[in-house]
TORKOL-913055 format. One line per 4 residues: number of its first residue (from 1); for each residue x, y, z of C-alpha. Coordinates in Angstrom, 2 decimals, m for minus. Layout:
NUM> X:Y:Z ~ ...
***
This chain:
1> 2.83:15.54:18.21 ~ 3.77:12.69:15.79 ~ 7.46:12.03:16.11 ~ 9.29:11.89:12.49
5> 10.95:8.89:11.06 ~ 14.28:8.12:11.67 ~ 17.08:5.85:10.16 ~ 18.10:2.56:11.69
9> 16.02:0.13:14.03 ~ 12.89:1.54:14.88 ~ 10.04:m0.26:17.68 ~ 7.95:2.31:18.68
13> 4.67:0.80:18.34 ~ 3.00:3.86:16.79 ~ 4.08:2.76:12.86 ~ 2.25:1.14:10.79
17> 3.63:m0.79:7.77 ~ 1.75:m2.25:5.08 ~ 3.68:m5.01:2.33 ~ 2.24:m6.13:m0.57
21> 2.72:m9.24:m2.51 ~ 4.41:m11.13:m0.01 ~ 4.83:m14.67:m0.65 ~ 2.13:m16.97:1.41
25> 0.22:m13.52:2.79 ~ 0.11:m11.59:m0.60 ~ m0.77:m8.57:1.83 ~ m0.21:m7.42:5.43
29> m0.74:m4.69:7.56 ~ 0.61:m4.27:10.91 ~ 2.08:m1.93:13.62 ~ 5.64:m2.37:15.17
33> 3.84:m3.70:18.18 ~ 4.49:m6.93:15.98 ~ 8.43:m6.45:15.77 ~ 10.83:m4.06:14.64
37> 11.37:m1.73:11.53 ~ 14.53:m1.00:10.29 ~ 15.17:1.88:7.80 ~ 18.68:3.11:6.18
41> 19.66:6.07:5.83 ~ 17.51:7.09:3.07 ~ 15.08:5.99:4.84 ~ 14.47:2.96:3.05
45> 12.76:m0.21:4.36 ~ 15.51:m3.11:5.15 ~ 13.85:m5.07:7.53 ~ 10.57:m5.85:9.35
49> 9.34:m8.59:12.21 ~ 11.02:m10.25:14.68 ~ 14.47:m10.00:13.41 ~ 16.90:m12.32:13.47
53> 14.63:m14.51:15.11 ~ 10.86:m15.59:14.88 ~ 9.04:m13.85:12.01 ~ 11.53:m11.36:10.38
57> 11.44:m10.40:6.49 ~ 14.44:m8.68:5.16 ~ 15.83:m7.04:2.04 ~ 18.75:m9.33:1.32
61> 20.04:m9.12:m2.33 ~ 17.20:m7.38:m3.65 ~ 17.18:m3.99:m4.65 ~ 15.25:m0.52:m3.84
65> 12.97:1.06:m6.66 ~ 10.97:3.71:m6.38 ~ 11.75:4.61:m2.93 ~ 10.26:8.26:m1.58
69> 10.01:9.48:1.82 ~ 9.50:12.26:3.88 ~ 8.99:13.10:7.42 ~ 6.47:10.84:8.84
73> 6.22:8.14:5.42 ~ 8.24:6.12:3.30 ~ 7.02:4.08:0.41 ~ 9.14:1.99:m2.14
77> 9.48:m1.71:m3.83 ~ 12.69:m4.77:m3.44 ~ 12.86:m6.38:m7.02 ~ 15.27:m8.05:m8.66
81> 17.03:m10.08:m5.87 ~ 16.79:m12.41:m3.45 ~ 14.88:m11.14:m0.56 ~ 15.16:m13.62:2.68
85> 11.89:m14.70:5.36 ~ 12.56:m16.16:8.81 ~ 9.74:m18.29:10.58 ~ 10.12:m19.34:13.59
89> 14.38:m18.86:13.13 ~ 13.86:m20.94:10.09 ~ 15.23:m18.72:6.94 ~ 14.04:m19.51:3.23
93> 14.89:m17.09:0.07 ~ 12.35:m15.24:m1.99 ~ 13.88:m14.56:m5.97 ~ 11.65:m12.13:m7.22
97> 12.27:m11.13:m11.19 ~ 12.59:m7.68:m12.33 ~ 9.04:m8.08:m13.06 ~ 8.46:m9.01:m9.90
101> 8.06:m6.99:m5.80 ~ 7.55:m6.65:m2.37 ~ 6.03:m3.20:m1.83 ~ 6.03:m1.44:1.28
105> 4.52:1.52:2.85 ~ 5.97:2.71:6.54 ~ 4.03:5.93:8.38 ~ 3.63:7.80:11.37
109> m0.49:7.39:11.86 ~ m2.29:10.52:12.82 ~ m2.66:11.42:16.45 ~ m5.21:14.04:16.24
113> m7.47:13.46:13.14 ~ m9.65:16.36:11.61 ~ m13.48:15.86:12.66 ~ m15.43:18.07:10.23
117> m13.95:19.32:6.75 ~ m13.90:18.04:3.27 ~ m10.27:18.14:1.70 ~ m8.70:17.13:m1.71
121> m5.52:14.95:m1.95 ~ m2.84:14.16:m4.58 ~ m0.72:12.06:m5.91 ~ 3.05:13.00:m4.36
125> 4.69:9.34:m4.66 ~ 3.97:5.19:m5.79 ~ 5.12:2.26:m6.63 ~ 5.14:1.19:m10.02
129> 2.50:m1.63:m9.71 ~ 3.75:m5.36:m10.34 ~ 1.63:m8.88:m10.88 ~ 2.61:m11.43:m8.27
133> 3.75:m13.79:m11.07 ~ 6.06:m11.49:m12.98 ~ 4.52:m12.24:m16.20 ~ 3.71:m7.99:m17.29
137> 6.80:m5.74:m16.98 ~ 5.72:m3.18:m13.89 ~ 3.47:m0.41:m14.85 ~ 1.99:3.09:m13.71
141> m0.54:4.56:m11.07 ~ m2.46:7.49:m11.17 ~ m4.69:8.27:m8.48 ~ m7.23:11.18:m6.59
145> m9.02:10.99:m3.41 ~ m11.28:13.38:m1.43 ~ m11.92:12.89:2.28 ~ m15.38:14.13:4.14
149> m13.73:14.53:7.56 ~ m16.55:13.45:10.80 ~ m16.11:12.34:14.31 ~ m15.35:8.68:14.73
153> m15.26:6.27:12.06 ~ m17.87:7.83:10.34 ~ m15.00:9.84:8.17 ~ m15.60:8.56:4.62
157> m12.33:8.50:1.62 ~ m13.42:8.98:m2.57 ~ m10.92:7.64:m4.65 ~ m10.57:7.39:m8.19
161> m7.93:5.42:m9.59 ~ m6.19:4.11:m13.02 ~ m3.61:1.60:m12.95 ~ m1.52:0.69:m16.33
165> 0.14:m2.65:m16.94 ~ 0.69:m4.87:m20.08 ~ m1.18:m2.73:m22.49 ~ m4.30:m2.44:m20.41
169> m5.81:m0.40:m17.79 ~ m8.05:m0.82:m15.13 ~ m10.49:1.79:m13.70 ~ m11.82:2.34:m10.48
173> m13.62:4.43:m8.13 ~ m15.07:4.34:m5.34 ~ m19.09:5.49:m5.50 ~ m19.29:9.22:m6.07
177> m15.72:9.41:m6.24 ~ m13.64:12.54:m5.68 ~ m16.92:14.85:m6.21 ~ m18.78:13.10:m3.36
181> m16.62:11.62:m0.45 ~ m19.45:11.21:1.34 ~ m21.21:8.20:m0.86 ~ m18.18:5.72:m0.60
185> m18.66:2.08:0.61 ~ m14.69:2.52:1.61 ~ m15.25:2.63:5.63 ~ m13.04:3.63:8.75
189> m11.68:0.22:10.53 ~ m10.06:2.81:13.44 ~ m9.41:6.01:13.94 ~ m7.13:6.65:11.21
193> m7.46:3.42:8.74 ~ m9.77:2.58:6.28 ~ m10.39:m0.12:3.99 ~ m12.90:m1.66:1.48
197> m13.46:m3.34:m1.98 ~ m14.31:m1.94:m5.40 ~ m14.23:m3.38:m8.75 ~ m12.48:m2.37:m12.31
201> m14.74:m1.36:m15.01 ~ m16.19:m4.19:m16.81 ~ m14.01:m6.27:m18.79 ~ m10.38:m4.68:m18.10
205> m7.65:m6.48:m18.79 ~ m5.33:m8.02:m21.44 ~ m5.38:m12.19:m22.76 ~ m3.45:m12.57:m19.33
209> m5.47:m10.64:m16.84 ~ m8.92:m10.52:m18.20 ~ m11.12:m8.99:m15.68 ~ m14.42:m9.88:m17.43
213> m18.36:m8.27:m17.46 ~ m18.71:m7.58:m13.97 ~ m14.51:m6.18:m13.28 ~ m11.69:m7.22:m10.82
217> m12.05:m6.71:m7.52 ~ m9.43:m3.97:m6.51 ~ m8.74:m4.42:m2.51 ~ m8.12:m1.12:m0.30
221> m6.09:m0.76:2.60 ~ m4.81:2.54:3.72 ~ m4.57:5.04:6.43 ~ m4.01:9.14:7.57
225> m0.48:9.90:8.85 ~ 1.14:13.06:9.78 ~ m0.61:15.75:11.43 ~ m3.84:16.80:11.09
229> m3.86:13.87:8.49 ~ m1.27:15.46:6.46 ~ m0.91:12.58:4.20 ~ m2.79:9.59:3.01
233> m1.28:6.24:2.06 ~ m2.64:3.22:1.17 ~ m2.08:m0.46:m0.65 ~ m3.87:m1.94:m3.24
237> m4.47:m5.31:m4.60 ~ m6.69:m5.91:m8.07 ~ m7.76:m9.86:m8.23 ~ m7.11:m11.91:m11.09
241> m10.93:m12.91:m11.26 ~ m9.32:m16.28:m12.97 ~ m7.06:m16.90:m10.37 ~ m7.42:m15.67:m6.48
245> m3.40:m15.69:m6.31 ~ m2.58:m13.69:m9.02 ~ m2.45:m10.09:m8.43 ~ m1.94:m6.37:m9.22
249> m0.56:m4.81:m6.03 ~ 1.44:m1.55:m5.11 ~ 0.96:1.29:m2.93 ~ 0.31:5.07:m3.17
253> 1.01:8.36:m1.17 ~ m1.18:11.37:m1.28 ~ m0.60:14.65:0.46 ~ m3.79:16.75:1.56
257> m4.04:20.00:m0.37
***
């Protein structure tokens, strides 16, 4: 049975936490295997690595937006603050803008995960999505998926997606999306992650973030938590196809119907 989340220091190595637009990585996924997690009691992210010491990325003067949780995930954003990395012991400061974040994601992964089944699943909480560089005020997500349920890693997750941000929108899906799981080129990297690339439709954008004729690439990362894959969360990344290290990023939870 997967074990809820709890406040305060947590290093059972059965999370896994993914952060978006994080200076030097942009993204990361990991499980507490790799350090500590540390949640208030909101259940809030404060703190993740190695902390004080080695690798640790904390909080600091930055503040919580759109934080949600619930049993076994917690999602939310620091903006607007000075959020502080540690390598190696050596501490530096991160200012992000109000137009600027570090997302997270924290869950409880599946234990058991469905092997036959197809199932719908909505939209229950996000983060609004930022660009790396602060230059569009943060925007909205709206997103679907559909999962085809089989043994292994031969599970397969449609998605269709719109994010909003500086007067434009970008589009995406995955092939077949919501109506046919079963056709996406998203794959299983484990028994309860999957990940992939798709691309906006052609020539999203705005003057700042033009995508062009042949789209952005939007990068996937997400995973099944709770049990019986309860819920579905995942982090998202669309590339600047001017400029590798500019990005739209956030994250998304979805609960299975």
């Amino acid at each position: 049975m997967e074990p809820p989340l709890s406040a305060g220091v947590v290093s059972a190595a059965r999370l896994r936490i993914d952060l978006r637009q994080i200076p030097l990585f942009d993204s990361l996924q990991f499980t507490t295997a790799s350090g500590q997690v540390e949640l208030d009691g909101q259940l809030r992210l404060t703190s993740v690595g190695s902390c004080p010491l080695l690798a640790c990325l904390s909080k600091g003067s930055a503040i919580h937006a759109d934080a949600g949780s619930d049993p076994y995930m917690s999602w939310g954003r620091w903006t607007d603050g000075s959020a502080q990395i540690r390598l190696l012991g050596i501490p530096s400061t991160v200012t992000l803008s109000k137009n600027q974040s570090i997302h997270y994601l924290v869950g409880v992964p599946t234990v058991t995960m469905p092997t036959s089944g197809s199932f719908r699943y909505d939209l229950i909480g996000a983060t609004s999505p930022t660009v790396s560089n602060g230059s569009m005020a943060p925007g909205s997500l709206e997103l679907s998926a559909a999962v085809q349920f089989s043994s292994g890693t031969a599970t397969r997750v449609g998605l269709e997606g719109s994010v909003k941000i500086g007067g434009a929108q970008f589009d995406f899906s995955t092939s077949g999306g919501t109506d046919n799981p079963a056709g996406s080129q998203l794959t299983m990297q484990s028994a309860t992650t999957f990940a992939g690339t798709l691309a906006t439709q052609s020539n999203a954008g705005n003057s700042s973030f033009r995508c062009g004729t042949a789209g952005c690439q939007v990068q996937i990362d997400g995973g099944f938590y709770g049990p019986d894959a309860a819920r579905m969360g995942l982090g998202y990344g669309i590339v600047d196809s001017a400029s590798s290290s500019r990005t739209i990023s956030g994250v998304g939870v979805l609960q299975k119907r």
